[in-house]
C-alpha positions in Angstrom: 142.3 -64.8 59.2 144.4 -67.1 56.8 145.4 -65.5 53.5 143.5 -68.4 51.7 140.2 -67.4 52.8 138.2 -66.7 50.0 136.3 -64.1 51.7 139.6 -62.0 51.2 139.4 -60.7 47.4 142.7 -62.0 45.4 144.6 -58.7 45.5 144.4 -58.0 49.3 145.7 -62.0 49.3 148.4 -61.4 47.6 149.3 -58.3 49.5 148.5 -60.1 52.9 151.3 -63.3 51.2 154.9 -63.9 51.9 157.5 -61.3 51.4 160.2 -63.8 49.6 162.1 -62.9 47.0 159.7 -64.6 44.3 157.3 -62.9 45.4 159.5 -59.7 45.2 160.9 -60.4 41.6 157.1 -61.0 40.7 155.8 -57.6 42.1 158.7 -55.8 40.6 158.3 -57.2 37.0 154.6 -57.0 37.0 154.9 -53.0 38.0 157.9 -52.2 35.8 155.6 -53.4 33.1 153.1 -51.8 33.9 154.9 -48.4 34.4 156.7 -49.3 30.8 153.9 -49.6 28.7 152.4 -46.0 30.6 155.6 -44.5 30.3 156.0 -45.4 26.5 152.6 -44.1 25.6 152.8 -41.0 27.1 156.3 -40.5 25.4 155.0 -41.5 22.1 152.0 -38.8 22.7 155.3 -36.0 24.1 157.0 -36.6 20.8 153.8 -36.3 18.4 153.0 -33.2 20.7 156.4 -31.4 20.4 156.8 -32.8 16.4 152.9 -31.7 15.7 153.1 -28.2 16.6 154.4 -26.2 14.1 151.6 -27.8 11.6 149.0 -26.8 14.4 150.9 -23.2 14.4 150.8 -22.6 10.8 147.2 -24.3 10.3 145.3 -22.9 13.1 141.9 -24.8 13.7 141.2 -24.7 10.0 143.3 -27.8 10.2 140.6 -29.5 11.2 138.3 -28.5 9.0 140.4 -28.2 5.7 140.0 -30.9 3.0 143.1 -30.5 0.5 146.6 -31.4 1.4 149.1 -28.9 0.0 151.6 -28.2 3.3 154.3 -27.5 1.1 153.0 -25.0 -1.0 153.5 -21.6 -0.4 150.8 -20.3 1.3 150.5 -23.8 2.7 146.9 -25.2 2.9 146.1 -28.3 4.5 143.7 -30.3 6.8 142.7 -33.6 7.7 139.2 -33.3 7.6 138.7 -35.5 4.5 140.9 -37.6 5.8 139.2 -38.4 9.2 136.3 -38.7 7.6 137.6 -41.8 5.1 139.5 -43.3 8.4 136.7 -43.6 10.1 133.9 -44.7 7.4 136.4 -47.5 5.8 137.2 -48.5 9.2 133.7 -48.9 10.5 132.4 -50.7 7.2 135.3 -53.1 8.1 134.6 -53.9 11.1 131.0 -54.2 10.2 131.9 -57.1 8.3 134.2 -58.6 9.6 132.3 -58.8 13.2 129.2 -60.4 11.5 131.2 -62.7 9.8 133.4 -63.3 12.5 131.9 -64.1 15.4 129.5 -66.5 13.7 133.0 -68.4 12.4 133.3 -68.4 16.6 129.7 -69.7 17.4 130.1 -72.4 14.9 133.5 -73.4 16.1 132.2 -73.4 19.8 129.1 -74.0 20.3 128.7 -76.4 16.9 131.1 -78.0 14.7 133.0 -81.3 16.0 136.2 -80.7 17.4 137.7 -82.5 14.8 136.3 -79.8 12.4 136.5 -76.6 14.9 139.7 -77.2 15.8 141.2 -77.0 12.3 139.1 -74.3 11.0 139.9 -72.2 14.1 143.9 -72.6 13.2 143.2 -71.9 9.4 141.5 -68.6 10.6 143.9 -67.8 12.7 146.2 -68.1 10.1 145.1 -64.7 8.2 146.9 -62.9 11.0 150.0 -64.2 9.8 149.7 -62.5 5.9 151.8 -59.2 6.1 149.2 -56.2 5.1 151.7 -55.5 1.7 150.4 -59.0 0.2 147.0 -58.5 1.2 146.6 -55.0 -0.5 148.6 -55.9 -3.8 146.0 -59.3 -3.5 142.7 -56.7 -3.2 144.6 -54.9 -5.6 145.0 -57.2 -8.5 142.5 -59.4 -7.5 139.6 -58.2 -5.6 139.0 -54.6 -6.7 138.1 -56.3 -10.4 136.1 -58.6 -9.1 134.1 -56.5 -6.4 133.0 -54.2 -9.5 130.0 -56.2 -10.1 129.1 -56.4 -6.4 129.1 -53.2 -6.4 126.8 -52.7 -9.3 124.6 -55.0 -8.0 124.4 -53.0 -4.8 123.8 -49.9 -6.6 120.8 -51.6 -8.4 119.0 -53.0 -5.6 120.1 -50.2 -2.3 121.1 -47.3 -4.7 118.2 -45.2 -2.9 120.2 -45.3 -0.2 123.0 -43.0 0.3 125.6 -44.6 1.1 125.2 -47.4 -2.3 124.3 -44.9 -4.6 126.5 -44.1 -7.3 125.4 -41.3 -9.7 128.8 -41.5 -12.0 128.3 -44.9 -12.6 132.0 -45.5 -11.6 133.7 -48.5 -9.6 137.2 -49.7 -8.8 139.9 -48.6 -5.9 136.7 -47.3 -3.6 136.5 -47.3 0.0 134.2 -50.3 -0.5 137.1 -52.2 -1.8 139.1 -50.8 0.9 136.8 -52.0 3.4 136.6 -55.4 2.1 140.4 -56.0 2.0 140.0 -54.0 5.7 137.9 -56.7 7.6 139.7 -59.5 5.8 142.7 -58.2 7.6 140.7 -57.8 11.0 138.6 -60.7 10.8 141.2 -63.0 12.3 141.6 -60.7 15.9 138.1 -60.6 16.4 137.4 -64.5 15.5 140.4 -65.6 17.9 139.1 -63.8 21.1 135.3 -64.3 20.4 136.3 -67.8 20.3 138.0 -67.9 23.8 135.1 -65.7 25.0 132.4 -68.1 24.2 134.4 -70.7 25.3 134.4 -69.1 28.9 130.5 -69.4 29.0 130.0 -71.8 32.1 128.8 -75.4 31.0 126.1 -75.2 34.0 124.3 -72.0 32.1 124.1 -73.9 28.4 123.4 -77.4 30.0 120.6 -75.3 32.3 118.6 -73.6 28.9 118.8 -77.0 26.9 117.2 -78.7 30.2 114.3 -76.0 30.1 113.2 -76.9 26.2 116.0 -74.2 24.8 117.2 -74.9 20.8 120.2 -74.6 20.2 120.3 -70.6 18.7 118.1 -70.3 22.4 120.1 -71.6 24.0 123.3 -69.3 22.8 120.9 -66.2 22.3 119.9 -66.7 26.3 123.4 -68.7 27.8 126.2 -67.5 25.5 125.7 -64.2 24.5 124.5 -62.5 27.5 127.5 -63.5 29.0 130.1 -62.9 26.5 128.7 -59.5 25.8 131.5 -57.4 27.5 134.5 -59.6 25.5 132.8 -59.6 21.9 132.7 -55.7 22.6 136.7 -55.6 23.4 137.4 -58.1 20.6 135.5 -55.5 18.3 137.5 -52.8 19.4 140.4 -54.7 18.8 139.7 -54.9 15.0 138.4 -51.6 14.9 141.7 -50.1 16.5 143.9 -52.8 13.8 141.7 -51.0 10.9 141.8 -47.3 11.7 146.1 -47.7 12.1 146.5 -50.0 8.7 148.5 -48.2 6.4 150.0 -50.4 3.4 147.2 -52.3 1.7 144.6 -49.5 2.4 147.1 -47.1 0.2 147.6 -49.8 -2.3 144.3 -50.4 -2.8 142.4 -47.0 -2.5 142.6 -44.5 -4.8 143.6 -41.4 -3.1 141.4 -38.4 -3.4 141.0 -35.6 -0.5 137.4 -35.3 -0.4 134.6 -36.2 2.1 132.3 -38.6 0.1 129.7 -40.8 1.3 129.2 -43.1 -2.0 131.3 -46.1 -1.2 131.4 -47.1 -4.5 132.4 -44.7 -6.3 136.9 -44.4 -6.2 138.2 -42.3 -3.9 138.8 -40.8 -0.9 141.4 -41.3 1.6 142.8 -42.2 5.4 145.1 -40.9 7.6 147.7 -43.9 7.9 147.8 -44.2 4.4 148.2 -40.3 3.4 151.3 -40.6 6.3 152.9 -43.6 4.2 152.3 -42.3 0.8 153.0 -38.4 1.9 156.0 -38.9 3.8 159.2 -39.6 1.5 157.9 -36.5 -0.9 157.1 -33.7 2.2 159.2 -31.5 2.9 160.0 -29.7 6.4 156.2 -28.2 7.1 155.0 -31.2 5.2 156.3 -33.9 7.8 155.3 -31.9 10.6 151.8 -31.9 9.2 151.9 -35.4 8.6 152.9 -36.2 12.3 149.6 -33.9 12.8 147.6 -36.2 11.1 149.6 -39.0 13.4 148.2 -37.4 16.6 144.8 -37.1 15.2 144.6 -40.7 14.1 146.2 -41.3 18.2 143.3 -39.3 19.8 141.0 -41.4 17.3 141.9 -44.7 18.7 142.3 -43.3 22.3 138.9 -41.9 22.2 137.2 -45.2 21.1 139.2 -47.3 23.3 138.0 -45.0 26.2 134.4 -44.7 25.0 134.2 -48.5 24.4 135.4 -49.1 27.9 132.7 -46.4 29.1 130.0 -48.4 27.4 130.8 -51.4 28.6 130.8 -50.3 32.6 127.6 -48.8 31.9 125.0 -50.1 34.0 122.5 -50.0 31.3 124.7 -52.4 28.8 124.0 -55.3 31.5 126.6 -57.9 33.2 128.7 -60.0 31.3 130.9 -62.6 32.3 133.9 -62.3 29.7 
């Protein structure tokens, strides 16, 4: 049986090729790579580990609990609690955004503007990656926190009733809102570059097919396009998900820093983990940096978690086959 047959999958071919030194540089790079970037995450988790553990000592489980940061008092209290909580909310109402916005920048650069137009649009999108977080958050700073105060108001006006728009002192500015905002700006780029190259992977044969049975246009992507780019617009989410819970400089320029666990967007306040570590870390003393590198290893089993839960979901049976 020749190693060309394509009954053989790819990997048993390659095992099954030639033994010459190409092939041997090739297999060695690829592995070494592979056992680099393993190696290197679980050193970076051994350091946090060894580094995090006198915090964890001193804290006990109340460290998870605890919503004021005073590590360097004497007793010391402190906890991240607040902290996850504003990580994870300003990070979620990012990605929010910036998915919905996003991958319809994708779909019309695909599937409907000219190439002549897509092309150019895609690189001008493409180009937010470049901006280096420090501009962006003393641009929300000076710039978009003023003028997301009536937005805000007008939300608090029409979807006040709900929880999370409602605004009982009547105060705006530096919010998690705003944070948010400058967030999926930042984020919006990742996820628009690889839905792009996802949709782009939908076979010609599957569009061509619904448009030849009567299918519109949105049809034809809501039948063709999306059921098989669901698995890749679910990793490119991720992607700007794990890119917003780790940003650090514009989310600590722009947010007003408070350690408590609010649920009104609007109002200032609140907090994140990246951004405590930046702003925290110069000032803390001995216990304090330890308990800073806590927070580091929280924010790490964070973005583990949702990388491995993501990854869960999108094996599952249920979520369907896709093709990206």
């Amino acid at each position: 049986m020749s190693v060309l047959d394509p009954e053989i999958p790819i990997h048993d071919r390659f095992r099954q090729g030639g033994t010459g030194r190409g092939e041997r540089v090739a297999r060695i790079v690829v592995v070494g790579g592979g056992i680099f970037v393993l190696a290197l995450i679980v050193a970076i988790l051994i350091f946090l580990l060894i580094e995090a553990r006198p915090a964890f000592t001193t804290a006990g489980w109340s460290f998870f609990t605890t919503k004021v940061w005073f590590p360097d008092n004497t007793p010391p209290v402190f906890g991240v609690a607040a902290l996850v909580f504003g990580t994870v909310l300003s990070s979620l109402i990012a990605v929010v955004i910036a998915a919905l916005v996003a991958i319809g920048a994708a779909l019309f650069i695909v599937e409907v503007a000219p190439t002549r137009v897509g092309r150019p649009l895609g690189y001008v999108i493409d180009l937010l990656a470049a901006v280096p977080s420090v501009v962006f958050g003393l641009w929300g700073l000076v710039y978009v926190v003023p003028r997301l105060i009536p937005v805000g108001k007008w939300l608090n006006s029409w979807f006040g009733w709900f929880p999370l728009f409602s605004n009982p002192g009547q105060l705006y500015g530096r919010s998690i809102f705003a944070a948010s905002v400058i967030l999926a700006i930042m984020v919006l780029p990742i996820i628009a570059a690889v839905s792009r190259e996802v949709f782009r992977q939908t076979p010609t044969a599957h569009k061509e097919a619904a448009v030849a049975l009567g299918a519109t246009r949105w049809e034809m992507i809501r039948m063709a396009v999306f059921p098989y780019s669901r698995s890749g617009l679910v990793g490119a989410i991720i992607l700007g998900l794990g890119r917003a819970l780790g940003e650090t400089i514009a989310v600590a320029l722009v947010l007003a820093p408070s350690f408590v666990v609010n649920t009104h967007i609007l109002q200032p306040g609140n907090n994140t983990i990246a951004a405590n570590i930046a702003t925290k870390f110069g000032e803390a003393g001995s216990l304090g940096r330890e308990a800073l590198i806590a927070s580091g290893l929280v924010l790490f089993a964070i973005t583990l978690v949702v990388n491995i839960g993501a990854r869960a979901f999108v094996r599952a049976p249920s979520f369907g086959r896709g093709g990206a």
